[in-house]
N, C-alpha and C positions, 0 to 999 in steps of 0.2 A: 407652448409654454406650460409650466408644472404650476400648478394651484397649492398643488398638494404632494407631499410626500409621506407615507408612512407604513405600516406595518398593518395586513391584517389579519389577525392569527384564532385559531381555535375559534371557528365558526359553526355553531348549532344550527342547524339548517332544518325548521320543521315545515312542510310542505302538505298545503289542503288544495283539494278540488273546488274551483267557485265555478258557479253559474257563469257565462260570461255575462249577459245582462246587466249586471252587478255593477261590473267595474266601466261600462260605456262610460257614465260621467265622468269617469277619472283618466281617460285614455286622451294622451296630448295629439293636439291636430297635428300631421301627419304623419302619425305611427298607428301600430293594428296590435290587433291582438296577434303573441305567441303560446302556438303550443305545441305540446307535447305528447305524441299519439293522439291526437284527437282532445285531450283534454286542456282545461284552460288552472295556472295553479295563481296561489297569492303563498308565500310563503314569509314564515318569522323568522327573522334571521338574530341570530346576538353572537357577540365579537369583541376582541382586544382591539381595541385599535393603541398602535408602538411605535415608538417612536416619531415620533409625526412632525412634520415639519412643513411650515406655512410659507411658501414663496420663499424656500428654500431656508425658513430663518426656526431653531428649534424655540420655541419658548417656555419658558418655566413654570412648573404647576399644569401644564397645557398637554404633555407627551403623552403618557397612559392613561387610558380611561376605557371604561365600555362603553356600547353601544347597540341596540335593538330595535330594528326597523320591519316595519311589515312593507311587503312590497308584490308586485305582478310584473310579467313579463310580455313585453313587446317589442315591435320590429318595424323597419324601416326603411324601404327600398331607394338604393342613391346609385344613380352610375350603373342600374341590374345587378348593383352587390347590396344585400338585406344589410343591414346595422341592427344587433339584436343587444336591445339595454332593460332597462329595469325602470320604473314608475314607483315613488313611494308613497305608501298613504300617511303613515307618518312615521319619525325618526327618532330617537329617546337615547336623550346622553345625560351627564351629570354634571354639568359646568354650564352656567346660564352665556358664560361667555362661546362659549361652541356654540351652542343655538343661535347665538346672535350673527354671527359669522356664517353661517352658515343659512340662515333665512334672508339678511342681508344678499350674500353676494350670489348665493344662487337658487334663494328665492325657493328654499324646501320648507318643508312641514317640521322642522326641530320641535321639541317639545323636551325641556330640564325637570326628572325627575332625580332622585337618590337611590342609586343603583350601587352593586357591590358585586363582584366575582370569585368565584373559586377552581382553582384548576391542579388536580393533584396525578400522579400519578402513583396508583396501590397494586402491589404486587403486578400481573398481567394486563391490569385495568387501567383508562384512563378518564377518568373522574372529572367534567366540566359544568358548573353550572353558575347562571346569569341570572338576576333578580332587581326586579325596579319597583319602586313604589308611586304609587297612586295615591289614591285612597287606604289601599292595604299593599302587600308586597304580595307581586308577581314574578314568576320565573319560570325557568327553562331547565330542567336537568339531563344530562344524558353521562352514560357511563357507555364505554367503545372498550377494545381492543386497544392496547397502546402502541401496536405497531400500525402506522399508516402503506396504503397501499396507494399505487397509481389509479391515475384517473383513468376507467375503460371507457372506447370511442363508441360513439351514438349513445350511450347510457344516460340514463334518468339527472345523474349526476353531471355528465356535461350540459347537459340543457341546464340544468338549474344555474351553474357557476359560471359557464364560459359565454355570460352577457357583457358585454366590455363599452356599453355606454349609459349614461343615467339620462334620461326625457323628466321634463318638467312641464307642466301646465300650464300658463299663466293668462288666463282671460282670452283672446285671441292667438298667442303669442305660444309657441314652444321654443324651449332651450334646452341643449345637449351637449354633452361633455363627457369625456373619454376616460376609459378608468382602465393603465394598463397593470395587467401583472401576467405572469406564467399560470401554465395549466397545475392544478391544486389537486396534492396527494387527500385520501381519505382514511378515516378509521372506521371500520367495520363497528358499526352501534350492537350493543347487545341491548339496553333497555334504556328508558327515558318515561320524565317525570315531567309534566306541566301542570301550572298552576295560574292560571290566566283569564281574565275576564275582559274578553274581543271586544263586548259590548262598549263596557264603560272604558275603553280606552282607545278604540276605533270606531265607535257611533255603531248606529242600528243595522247600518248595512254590513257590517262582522260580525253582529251577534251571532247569529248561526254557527259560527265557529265554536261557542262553547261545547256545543252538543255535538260536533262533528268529529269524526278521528282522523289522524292526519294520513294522508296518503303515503307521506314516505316520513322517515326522518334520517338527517345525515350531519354528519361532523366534517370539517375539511380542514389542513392545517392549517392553510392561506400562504402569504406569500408578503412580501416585500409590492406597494403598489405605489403607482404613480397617477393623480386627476388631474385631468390638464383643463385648462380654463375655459369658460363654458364659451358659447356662441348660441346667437339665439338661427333657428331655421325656418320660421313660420312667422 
C-alpha cells in the first residue's frame, strides 16, 4: 500500500566521508553499514518535494514544499538479496504539520524550520539553491549544466541514489519502508556554495563537517516517487 505519493525533483546531493565509528549509535538493529569503495559517506541532501499526495488524497497548502535531510547509507540482507536504504539523522521541512505526520507515523526526526527555494535556469546554467533557518539562515547552492545526463552503472552516483528503502531506529525496534521511483538523470555541477553549520543543527557528532570538504557534490533531477507503508522488521 502507497503512504505516499509525490514528486522529488532537483536534488542537491552533497556527500562527506565519516568515520564509520560515528554513526554505530545511529545504525538500526539489523542493518550494517554501506559503502562505497571502501569508504563510509553521510550525505545532505535538499529537494522539491511536488505534488504530494497522502494515502492517495492531495491536500491543500500541503503539496509543494522543500526539504533537507542529512542521512547515511546502509544494507540489509533478506532471502541472500541485500536491501540497500538510507538512515536519517534529521529531516527539515517548513510546515509544522509535515513534521507531525511524519514523526507520528513513521516515527523520523522531522524538525519545522522556514525554509525557501530557488531554481532558475540562466543562459547554459542551471541555478538551484535551498536555504533553512535556524538560528541564522543556512543553505546549499549549486549551479550545473542545464542539460541532465544518465545515470552511469557502478558510479558514485548510483550508490548514493539508488537506495530504495528508509530504516528507522526505534529503542529495540527497526522499521522500514520502501521508496519506489526510476533510475535519476544528473547535471554535471560546475561550482557550489554552502553555508551551514553541522554542529548547531546535528549536534557535536557533525560538527566536524564544518571544517571538512565534501567528497563529491551532485544534482539529480528526481523523479515521480512512491512510499509504501512502513513495517516494523526487528
Amino acid at each position: 500500500m502507497n503512504f505516499l505519493q509525490a514528486e522529488w525533483r532537483k536534488l542537491a546531493i552533497i556527500n562527506y566521508e565519516i568515520d564509520p565509528e560515528i554513526l554505530e549509535k545511529y545504525i538500526p538493529e539489523g542493518t550494517e553499514l554501506d559503502f562505497y569503495h571502501g569508504k563510509c559517506y553521510v550525505s545532505l541532501v535538499g529537494f522539491m518535494f511536488l505534488n504530494t499526495r497522502l494515502l492517495g488524497f492531495s491536500i491543500p497548502f500541503y503539496r509543494n514544499f522543500e526539504e533537507v535531510n542529512l542521512r547515511f547509507y546502509v544494507k540489509k540482507k533478506e532471502k541472500n538479496i541485500w536491501k540497500r536504504g538510507v538512515v536519517f539523522i534529521r529531516e527539515i521541512v517548513p510546515k509544522y504539520a509535515l513534521s507531525f505526520v511524519a514523526n507520528s507515523f513513521y516515527k523520523e526526526n522531522y524538525k519545522t524550520m522556514p525554509m525557501k527555494s530557488q531554481i532558475e535556469v540562466s543562459g547554459d546554467e542551471l541555478n538551484v539553491k535551498y536555504a533553512w533557518k535556524d538560528k541564522s539562515w543556512h543553505s546549499i547552492q549549486i549551479t550545473a549544466e542545464k542539460s541532465a545526463l544518465p545515470m552511469e552503472n557502478d558510479s558514485e552516483f548510483e550508490f548514493i541514489t539508488e537506495h530504495y528503502y528508509g530504516f528507522t531506529k526505534r529503542k529495540n525496534k527497526t522499521s522500514e519502508y520502501e521508496v519506489c521511483h526510476p533510475k535519476w538523470d544528473h547535471y554535471p555541477v560546475k561550482e557550489y556554495h554552502l553555508d551551514i553549520d553541522f554542529k548547531g543543527l546535528y549536534g557535536k557528532d557533525f560538527g566536524f563537517l564544518n571544517g571538512q570538504t565534501p567528497i563529491s557534490v551532485m544534482l539529480a533531477e528526481g523523479s515521480e516517487i512512491e512510499v509504501k507503508t512502513k513495517k516494523y522488521i526487528m
